[in-house]
RODO-2510 file (C-alpha; in nm, 4 decimals, decimal comma):
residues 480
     n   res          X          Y          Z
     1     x     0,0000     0,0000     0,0000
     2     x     0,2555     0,2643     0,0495
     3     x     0,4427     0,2270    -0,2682
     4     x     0,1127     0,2686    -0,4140
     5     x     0,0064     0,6075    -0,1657
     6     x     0,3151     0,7523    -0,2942
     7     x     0,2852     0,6659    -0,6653
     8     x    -0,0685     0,8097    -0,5975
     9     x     0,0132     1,1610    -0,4518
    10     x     0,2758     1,1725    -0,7324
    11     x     0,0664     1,1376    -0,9970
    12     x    -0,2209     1,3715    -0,8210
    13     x     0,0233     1,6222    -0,8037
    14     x     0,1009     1,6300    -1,1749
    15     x    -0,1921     1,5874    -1,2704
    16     x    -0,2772     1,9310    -1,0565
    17     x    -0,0018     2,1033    -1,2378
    18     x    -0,0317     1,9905    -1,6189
    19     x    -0,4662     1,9624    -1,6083
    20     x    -0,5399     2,1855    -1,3997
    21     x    -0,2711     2,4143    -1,4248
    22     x    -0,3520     2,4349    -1,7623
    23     x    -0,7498     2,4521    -1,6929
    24     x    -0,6211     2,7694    -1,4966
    25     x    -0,4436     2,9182    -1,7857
    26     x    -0,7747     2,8537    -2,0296
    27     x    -1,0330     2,9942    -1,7807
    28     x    -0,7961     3,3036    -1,7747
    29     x    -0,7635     3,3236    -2,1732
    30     x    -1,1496     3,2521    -2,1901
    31     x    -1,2169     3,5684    -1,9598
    32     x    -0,9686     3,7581    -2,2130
    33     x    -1,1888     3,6354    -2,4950
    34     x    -1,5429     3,6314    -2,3570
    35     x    -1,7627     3,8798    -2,1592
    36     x    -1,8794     3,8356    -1,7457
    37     x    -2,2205     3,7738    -1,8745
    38     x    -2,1034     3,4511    -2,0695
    39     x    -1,9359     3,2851    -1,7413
    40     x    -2,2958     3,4223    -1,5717
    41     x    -2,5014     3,1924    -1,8006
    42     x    -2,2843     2,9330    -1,7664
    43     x    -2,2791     2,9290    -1,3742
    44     x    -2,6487     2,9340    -1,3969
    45     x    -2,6855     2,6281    -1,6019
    46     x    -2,4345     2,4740    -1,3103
    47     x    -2,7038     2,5543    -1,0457
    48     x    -2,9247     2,2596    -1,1898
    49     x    -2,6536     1,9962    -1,3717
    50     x    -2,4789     1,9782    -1,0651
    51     x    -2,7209     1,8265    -0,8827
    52     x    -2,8357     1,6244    -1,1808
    53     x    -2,4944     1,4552    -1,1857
    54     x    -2,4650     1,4251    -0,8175
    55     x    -2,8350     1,2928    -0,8430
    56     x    -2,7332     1,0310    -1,1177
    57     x    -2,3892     0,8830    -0,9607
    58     x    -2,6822     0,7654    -0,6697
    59     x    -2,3235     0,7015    -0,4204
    60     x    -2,2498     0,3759    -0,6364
    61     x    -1,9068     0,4826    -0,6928
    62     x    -1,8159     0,6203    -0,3055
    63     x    -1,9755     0,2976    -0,1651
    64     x    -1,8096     0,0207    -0,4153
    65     x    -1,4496     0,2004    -0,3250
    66     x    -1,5608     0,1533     0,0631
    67     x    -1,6714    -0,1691     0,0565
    68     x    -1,4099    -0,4271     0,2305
    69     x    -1,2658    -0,6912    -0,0449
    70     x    -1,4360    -0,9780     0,0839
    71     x    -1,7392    -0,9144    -0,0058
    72     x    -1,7142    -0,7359    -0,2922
    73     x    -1,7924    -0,9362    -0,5889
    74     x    -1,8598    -0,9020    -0,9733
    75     x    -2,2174    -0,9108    -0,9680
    76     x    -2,2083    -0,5660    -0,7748
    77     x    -2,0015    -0,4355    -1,0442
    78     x    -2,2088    -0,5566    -1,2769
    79     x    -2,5792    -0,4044    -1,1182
    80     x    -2,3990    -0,0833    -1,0702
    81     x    -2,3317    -0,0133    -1,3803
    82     x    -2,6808    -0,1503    -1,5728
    83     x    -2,8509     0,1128    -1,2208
    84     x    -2,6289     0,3897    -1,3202
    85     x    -2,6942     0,4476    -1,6975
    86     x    -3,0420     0,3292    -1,6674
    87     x    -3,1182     0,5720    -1,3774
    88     x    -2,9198     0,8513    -1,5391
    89     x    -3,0928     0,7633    -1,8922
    90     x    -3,3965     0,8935    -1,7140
    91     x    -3,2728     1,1646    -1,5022
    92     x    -3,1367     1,3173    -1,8756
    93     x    -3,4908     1,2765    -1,9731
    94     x    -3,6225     1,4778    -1,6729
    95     x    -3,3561     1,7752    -1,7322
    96     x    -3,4872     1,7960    -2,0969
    97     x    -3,8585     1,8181    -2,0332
    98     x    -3,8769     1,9820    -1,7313
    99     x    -3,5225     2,1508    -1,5560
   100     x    -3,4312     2,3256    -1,8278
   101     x    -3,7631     2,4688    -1,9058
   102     x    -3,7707     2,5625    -1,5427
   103     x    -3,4253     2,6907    -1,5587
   104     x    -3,5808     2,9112    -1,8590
   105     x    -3,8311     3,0347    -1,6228
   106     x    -3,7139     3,0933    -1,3217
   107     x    -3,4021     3,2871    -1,4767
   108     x    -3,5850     3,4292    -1,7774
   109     x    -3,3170     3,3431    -1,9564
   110     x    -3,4385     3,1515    -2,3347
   111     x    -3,0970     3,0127    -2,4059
   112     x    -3,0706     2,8536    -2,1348
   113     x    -3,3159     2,5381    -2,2521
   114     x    -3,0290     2,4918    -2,4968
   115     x    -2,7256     2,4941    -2,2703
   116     x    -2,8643     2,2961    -2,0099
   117     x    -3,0001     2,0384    -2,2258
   118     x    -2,6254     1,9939    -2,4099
   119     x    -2,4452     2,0368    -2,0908
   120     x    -2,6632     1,7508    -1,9525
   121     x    -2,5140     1,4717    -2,2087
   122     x    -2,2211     1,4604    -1,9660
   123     x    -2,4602     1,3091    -1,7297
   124     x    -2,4943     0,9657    -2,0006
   125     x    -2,1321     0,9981    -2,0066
   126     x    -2,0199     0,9736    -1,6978
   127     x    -2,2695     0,7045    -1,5851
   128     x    -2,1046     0,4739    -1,8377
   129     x    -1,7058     0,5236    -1,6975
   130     x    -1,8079     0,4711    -1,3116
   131     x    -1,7526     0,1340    -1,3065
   132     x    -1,3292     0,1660    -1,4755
   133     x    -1,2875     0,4630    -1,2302
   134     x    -1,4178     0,2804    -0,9334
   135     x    -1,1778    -0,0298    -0,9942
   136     x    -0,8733     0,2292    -1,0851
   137     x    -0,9403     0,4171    -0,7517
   138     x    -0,9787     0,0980    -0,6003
   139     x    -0,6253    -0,0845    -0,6757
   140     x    -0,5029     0,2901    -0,6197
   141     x    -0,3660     0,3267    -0,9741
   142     x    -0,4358     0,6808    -0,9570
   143     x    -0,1449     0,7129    -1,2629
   144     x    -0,3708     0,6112    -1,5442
   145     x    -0,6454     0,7989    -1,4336
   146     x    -0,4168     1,0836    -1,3935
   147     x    -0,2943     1,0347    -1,7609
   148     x    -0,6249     1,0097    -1,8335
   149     x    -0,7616     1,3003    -1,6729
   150     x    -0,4992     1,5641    -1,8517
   151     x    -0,5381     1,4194    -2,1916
   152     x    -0,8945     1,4237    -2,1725
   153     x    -0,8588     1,7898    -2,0560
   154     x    -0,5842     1,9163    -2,2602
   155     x    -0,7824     1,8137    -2,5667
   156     x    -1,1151     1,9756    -2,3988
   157     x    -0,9150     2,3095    -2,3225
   158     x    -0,7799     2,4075    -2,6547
   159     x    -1,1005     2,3119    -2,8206
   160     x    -1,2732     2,5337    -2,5729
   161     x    -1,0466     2,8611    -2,6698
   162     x    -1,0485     2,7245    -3,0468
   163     x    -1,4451     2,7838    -3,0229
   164     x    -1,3817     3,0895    -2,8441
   165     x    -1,1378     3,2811    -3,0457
   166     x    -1,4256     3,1904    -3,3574
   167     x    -1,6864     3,3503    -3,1811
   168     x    -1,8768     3,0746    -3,0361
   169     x    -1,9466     3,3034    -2,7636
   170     x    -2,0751     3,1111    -2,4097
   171     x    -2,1077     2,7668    -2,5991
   172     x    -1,6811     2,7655    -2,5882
   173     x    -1,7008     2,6866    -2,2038
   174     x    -2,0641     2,4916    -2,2623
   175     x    -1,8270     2,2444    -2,5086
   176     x    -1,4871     2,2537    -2,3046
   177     x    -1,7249     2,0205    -2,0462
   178     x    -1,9085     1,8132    -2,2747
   179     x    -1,5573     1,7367    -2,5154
   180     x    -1,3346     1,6461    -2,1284
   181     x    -1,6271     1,3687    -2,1351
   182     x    -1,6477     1,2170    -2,4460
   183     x    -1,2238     1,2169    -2,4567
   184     x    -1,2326     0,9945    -2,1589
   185     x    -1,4931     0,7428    -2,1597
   186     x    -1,2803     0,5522    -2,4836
   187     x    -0,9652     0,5730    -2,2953
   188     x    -1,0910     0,4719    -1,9172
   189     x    -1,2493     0,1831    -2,0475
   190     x    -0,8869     0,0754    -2,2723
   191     x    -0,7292     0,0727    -1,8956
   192     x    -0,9658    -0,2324    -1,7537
   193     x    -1,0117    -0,5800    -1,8365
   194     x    -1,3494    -0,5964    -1,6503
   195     x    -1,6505    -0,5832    -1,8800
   196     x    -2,0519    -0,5654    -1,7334
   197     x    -2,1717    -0,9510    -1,7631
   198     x    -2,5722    -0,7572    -1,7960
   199     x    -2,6808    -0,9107    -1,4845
   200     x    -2,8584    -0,6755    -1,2338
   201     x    -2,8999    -0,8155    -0,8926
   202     x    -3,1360    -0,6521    -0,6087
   203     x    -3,0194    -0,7933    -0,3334
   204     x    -2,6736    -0,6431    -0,4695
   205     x    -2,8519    -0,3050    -0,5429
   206     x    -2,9391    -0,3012    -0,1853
   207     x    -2,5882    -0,3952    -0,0285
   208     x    -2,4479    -0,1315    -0,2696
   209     x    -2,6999     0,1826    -0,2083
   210     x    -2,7784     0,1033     0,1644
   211     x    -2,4643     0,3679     0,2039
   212     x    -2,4674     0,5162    -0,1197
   213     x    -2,8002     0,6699    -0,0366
   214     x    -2,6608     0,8470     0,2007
   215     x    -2,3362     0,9579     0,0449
   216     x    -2,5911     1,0508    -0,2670
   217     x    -2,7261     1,2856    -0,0432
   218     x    -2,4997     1,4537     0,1144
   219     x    -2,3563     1,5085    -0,2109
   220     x    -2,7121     1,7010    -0,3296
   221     x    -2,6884     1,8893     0,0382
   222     x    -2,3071     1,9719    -0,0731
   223     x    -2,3991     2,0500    -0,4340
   224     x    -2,6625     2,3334    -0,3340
   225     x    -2,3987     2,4627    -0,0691
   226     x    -2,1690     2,5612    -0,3485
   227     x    -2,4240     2,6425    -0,6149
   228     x    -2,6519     2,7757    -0,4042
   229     x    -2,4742     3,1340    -0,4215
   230     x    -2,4758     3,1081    -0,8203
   231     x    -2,8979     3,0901    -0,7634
   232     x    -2,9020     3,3352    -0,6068
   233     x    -2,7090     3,5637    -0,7336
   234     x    -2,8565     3,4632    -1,1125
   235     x    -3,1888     3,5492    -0,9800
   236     x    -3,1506     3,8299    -0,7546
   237     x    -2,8635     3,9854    -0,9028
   238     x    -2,7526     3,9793    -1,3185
   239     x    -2,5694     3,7529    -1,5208
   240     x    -2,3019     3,9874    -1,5961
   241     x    -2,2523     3,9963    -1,1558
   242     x    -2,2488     3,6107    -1,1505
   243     x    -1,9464     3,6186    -1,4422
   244     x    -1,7517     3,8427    -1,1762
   245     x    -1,8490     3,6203    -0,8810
   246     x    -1,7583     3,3280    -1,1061
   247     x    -1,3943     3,4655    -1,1770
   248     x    -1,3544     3,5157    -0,7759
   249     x    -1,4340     3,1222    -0,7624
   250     x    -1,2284     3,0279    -1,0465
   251     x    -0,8999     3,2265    -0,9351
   252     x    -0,9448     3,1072    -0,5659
   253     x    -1,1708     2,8459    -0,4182
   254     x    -1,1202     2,6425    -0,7532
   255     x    -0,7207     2,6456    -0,6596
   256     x    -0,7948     2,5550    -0,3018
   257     x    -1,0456     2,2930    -0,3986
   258     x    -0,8001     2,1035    -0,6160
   259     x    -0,5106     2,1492    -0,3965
   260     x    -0,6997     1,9289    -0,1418
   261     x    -0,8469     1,6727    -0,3957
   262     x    -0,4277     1,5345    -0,4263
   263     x    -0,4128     1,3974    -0,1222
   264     x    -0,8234     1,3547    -0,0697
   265     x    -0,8291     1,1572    -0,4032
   266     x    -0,5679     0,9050    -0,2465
   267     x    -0,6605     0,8472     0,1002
   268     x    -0,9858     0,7522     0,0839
   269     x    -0,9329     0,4587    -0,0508
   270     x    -0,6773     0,4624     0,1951
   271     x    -0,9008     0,4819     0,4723
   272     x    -1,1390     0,2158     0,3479
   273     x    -0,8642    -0,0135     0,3948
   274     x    -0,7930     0,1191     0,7480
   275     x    -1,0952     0,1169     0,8691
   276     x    -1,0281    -0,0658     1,2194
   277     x    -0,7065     0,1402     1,2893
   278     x    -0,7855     0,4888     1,3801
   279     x    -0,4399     0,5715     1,5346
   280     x    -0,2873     0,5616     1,1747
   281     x    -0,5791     0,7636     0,9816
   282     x    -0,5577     1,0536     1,2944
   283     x    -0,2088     1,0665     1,1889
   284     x    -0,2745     1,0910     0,8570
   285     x    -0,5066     1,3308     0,8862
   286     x    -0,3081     1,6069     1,0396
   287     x    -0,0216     1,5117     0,7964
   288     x    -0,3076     1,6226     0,5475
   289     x    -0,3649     1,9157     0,7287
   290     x    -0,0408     2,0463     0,7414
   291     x    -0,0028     2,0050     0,3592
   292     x    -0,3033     2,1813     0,2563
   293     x    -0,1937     2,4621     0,4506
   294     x     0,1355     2,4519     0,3537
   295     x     0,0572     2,4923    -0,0203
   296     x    -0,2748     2,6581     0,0285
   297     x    -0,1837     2,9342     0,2894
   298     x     0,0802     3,1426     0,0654
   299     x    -0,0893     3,1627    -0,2446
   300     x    -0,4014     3,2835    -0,1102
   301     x    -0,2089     3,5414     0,1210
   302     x    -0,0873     3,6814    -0,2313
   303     x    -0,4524     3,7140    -0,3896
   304     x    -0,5590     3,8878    -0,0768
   305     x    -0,2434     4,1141    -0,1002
   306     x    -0,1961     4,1506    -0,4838
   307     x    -0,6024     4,1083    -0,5804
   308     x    -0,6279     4,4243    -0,7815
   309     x    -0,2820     4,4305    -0,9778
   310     x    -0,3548     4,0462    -1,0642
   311     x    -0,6638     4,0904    -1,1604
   312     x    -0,5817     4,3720    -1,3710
   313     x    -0,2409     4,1624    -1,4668
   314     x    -0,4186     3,8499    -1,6090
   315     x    -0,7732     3,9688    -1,7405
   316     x    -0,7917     4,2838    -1,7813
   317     x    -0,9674     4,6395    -1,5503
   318     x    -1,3362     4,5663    -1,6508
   319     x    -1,2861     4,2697    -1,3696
   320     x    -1,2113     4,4575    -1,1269
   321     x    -1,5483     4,4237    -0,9677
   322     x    -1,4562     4,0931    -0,8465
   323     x    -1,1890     4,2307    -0,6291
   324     x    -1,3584     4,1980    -0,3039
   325     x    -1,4960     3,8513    -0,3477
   326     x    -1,1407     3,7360    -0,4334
   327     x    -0,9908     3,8376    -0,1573
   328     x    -1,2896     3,7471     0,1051
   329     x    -1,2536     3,3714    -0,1076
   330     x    -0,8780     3,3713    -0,0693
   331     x    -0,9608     3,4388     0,3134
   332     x    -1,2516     3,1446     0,3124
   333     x    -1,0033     2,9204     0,1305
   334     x    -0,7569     2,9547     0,3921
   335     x    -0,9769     2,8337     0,6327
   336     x    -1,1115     2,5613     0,4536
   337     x    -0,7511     2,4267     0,4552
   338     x    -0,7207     2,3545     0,8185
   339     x    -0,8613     2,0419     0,7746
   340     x    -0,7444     1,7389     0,6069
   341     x    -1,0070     1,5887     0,3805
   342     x    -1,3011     1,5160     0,6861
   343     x    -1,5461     1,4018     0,3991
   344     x    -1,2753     1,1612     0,2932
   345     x    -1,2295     1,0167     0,6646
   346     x    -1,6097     1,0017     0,7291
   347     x    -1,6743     0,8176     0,4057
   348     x    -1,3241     0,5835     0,4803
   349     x    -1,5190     0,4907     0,8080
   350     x    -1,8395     0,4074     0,6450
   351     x    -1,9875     0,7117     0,8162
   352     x    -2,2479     0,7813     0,5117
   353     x    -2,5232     0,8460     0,7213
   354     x    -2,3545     1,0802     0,9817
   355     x    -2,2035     1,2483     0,6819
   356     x    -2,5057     1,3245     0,5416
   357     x    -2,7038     1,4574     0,8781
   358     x    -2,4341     1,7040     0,9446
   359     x    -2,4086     1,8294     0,5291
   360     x    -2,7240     1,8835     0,5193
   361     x    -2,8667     2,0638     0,8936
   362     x    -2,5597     2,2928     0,8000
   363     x    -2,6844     2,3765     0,4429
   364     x    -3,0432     2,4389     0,5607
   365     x    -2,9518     2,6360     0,8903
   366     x    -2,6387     2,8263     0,8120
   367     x    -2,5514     2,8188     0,4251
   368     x    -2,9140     2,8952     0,2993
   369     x    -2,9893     3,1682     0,5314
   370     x    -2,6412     3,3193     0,5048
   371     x    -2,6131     3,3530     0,1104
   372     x    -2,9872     3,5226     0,0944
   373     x    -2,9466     3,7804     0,3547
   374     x    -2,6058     3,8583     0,2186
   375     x    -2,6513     3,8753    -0,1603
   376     x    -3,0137     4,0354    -0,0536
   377     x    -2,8462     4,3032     0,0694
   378     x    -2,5198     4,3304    -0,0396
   379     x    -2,4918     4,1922    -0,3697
   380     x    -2,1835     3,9653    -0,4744
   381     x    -1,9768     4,1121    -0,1816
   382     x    -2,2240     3,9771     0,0710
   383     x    -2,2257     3,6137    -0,1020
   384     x    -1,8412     3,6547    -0,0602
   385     x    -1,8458     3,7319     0,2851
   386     x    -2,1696     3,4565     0,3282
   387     x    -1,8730     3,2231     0,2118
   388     x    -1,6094     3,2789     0,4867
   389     x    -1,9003     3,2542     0,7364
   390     x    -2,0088     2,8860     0,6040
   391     x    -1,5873     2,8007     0,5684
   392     x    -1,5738     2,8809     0,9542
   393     x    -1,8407     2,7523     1,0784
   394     x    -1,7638     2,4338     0,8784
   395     x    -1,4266     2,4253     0,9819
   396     x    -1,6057     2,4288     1,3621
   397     x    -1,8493     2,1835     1,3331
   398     x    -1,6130     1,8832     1,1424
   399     x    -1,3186     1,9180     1,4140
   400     x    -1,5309     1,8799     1,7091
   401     x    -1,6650     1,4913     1,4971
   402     x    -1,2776     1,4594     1,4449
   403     x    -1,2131     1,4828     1,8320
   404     x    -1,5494     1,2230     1,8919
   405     x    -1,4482     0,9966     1,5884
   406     x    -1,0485     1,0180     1,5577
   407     x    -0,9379     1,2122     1,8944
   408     x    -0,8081     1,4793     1,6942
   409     x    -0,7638     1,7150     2,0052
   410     x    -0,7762     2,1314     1,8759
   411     x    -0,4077     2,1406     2,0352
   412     x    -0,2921     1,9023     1,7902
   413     x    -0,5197     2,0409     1,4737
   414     x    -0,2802     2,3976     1,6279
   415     x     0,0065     2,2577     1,5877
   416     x    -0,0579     2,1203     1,2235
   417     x    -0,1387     2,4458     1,1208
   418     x     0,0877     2,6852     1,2942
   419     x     0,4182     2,6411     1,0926
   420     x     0,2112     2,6672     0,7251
   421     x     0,0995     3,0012     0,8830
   422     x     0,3827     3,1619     1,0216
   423     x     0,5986     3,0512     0,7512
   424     x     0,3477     3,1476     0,4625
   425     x     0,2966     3,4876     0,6294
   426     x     0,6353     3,5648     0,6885
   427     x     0,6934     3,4689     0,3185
   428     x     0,3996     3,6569     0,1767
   429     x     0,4848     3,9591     0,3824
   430     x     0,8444     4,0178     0,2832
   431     x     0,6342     4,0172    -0,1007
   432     x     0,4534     4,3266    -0,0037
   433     x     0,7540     4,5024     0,1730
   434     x     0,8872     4,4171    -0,1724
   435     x     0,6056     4,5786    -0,3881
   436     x     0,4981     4,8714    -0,1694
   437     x     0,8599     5,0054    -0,0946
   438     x     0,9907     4,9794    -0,4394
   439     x     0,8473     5,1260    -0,7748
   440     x     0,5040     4,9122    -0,7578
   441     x     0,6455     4,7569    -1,1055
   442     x     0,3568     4,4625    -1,1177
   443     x     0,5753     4,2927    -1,3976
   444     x     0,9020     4,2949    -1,1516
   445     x     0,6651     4,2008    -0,8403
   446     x     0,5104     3,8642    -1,0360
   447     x     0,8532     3,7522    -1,0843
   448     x     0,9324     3,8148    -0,7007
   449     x     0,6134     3,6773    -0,6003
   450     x     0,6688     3,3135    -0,8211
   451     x     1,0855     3,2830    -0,7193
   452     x     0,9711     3,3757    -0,2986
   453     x     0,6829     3,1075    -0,3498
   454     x     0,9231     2,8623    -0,5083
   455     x     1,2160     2,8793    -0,2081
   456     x     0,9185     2,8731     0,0418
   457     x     0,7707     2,5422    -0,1628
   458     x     1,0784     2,3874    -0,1988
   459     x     1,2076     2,4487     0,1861
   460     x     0,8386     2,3282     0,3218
   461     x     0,8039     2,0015     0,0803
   462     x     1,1590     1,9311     0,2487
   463     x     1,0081     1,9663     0,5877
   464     x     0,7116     1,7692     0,4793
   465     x     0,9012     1,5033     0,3123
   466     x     1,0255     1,3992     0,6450
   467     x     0,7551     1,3827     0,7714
   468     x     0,6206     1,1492     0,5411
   469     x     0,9579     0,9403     0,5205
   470     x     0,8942     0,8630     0,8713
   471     x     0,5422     0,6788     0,7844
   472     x     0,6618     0,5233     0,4894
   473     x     1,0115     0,3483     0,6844
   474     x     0,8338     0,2177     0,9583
   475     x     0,6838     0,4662     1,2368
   476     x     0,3796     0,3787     1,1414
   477     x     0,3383     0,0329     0,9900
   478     x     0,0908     0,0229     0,7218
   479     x    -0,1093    -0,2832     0,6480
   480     x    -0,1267    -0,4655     0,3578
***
């Protein structure tokens, strides 16, 4: 297992950098190329296929990676995958006759009926490559899907700005999704010999979505938390203030989001398989802590610090409306990071249900009421600050099940976190002393910022490394 863990956060991490990395890059050109109201549209349409997909995965995929070897067999492979497409063949169905006119509707927005109904194709798609994922994440060979995962959005990107540099307007990013897709169901399915035998068992169904329910919803309750701000805004708001509220999300929580998904990706799997030992996952845990903040922590410090010159830098002075949002996001993302991956440790323990009570009481009571009142009254600045409120209380609510379930005592979650901080600010702040005591040359200060990030990487992944080193040689014995 821990050749495999470190195979697996090697390929997650360049799979961050080259996909993703370059996914940065093309949502940056795409704001060069297209207007705020096109990325509006789009993050309406996301409102409703969001919880369409989450809807139509049905927690197949996050149960079949839980469930222990020994009882795992191919007939559950084989009923999840005739459950998924058919169930997702139908929840297509329902998008096309009645979201998207809805969607139309309730956003008074025609084109949408259109977009929604395109976008929603992914939904067939991805139904038919859960089953290769599931057994990829399962023997953590998180390298082909890795491989798989930046071809597949390589191809998607540079269609997308293709489209966009012809004029294709909003349906460039509407196509960037739909083409990722379609690239990697052929090549997911070349990486497994397993093939669906067409035989659909109940009595599997059952075994199978007796926790997937669960992790299905809290999934939907997880969905509307991050979408729910796009709704509102959409409907209360414009579509050209949702493309600047978009941009804040795309520069920041996006970063943070994938930065955590490394390491997330790998250990739950990871934590299916150490189920009975919770000394080891506690100590993974904060290990995962300390490298979210670690990587997290300094870059967001230099949105908050840099917002307007970046923003200005990379797309241009008619976004400068999302200035505020960025930095209250950079803020929010930095304390999302003090915590390492709690959905992944609550689904590792088979804690579906518990999961999903706490998701969604915290959606209904605190995220709900929080984005209305804010984007009520304040527009896109109070969704931002709506946003650090949920982070906190978030942040709050999962350590005190991490002290019940893991004994993950706040003195120890302190001391994760405390050397990311002070060496991240200490870092970040010798930036600004840079910038603000010398010409204010934004070209000169980039080039600072990225060689002052790269010492401070390259001196914490040392730091880090040991830390892992010690796992991997013996402090803590893995099992096989």
């Amino acid at each position: 297992m821990k050749k495999s863990i470190i195979e697996g956060l090697v390929w997650n991490i360049l799979s961050l950098f080259a996909s993703k990395g370059f996914g940065f890059v093309v949502q940056i050109v795409l704001a060069r190329l297209l207007l705020p109201e096109h990325f509006g549209i789009v993050g309406m349409t996301v409102v409703f296929t969001n919880v369409i997909m989450v809807l139509g995965e049905l927690g197949l995929a996050a149960a079949l990676i839980q469930m222990k070897e020994s009882k795992l067999e191919n007939l559950h492979l084989s009923t999840a995958f005739l459950a998924s497409i058919g169930i997702n063949l139908i929840l297509y169905l329902i998008t096309v006759a009645l979201i998207a006119p809805f969607a139309v509707w309730f956003y008074d927005e025609p084109i949408l009926l259109s977009i929604i109904s395109v976008t929603s194709i992914q939904i067939i798609l991805k139904s038919i490559i859960v089953i290769p994922r599931v057994l990829l994440t399962r023997e953590l060979d998180f390298k082909r899907i890795n491989i798989i995962e930046i071809i597949s959005f390589f191809i998607a990107g540079v269609s997308a700005l293709l489209l966009a540099w012809k004029g294709a307007g909003v349906w460039s990013i509407v196509f960037m999704g739909l083409t990722n897709s379609l690239v990697s169901l052929p090549l997911f399915w070349s990486t497994v010999k397993w093939r669906p035998n067409l035989e659909f068992s109940k009595k599997a169904f059952n075994e199978i979505f007796q926790n997937g329910v669960f992790d299905t919803l809290q999934r939907v309750f997880m969905s509307l938390t991050s979408n729910i701000d796009y709704l509102f805004i959409g409907k209360m708001v414009s579509a050209v203030s949702l493309g600047f509220y978009t941009l804040a999300f795309v520069i920041t929580d996006t970063f943070r989001q994938q930065i955590m998904s490394v390491l997330n990706k790998v250990l739950f799997p990871v934590f299916g398989k150490l189920q009975e030992d919770k000394v080891k996952i506690k100590k993974y845990y904060l290990k995962v802590v300390k490298l979210n903040c670690y990587f997290i922590t300094p870059v967001m410090l230099v949105m908050i610090g840099f917002t307007e010159p970046i923003i200005v830098l990379l797309v241009g002075e008619e976004w400068l409306k999302a200035a505020f949002p960025i930095k209250a996001m950079a803020f929010s993302s930095i304390v999302h990071s003090v915590g390492g991956g709690t959905d992944a440790v609550l689904k590792g323990l088979g804690k579906f249900k518990l999961n999903f009570k706490v998701y969604s009481l915290k959606t209904l009571f605190i995220t709900i009421p929080a984005f209305y009142i804010g984007i009520y009254y304040y527009g896109i600045n109070g969704a931002a600050v709506a946003v650090v409120l949920h982070k906190f209380i978030s942040r709050v609510i999962f350590q005190i099940l991490m002290k019940r379930i893991v004994l993950i005592s706040e003195l120890e979650l302190f001391r994760a976190v405390v050397p990311a901080a002070i060496g991240a600010s200490a870092s970040v702040t010798l930036i600004l002393y840079y910038y603000y005591a010398n010409i204010k040359d934004m070209f000169f200060t980039v080039v600072f910022i990225i060689l002052s990030l790269l010492v401070y990487f390259l001196f914490s992944f040392r730091l880090i490394s040991k830390e892992f080193k010690n796992i991997f040689e013996g402090k803590i014995q893995l099992s096989n």
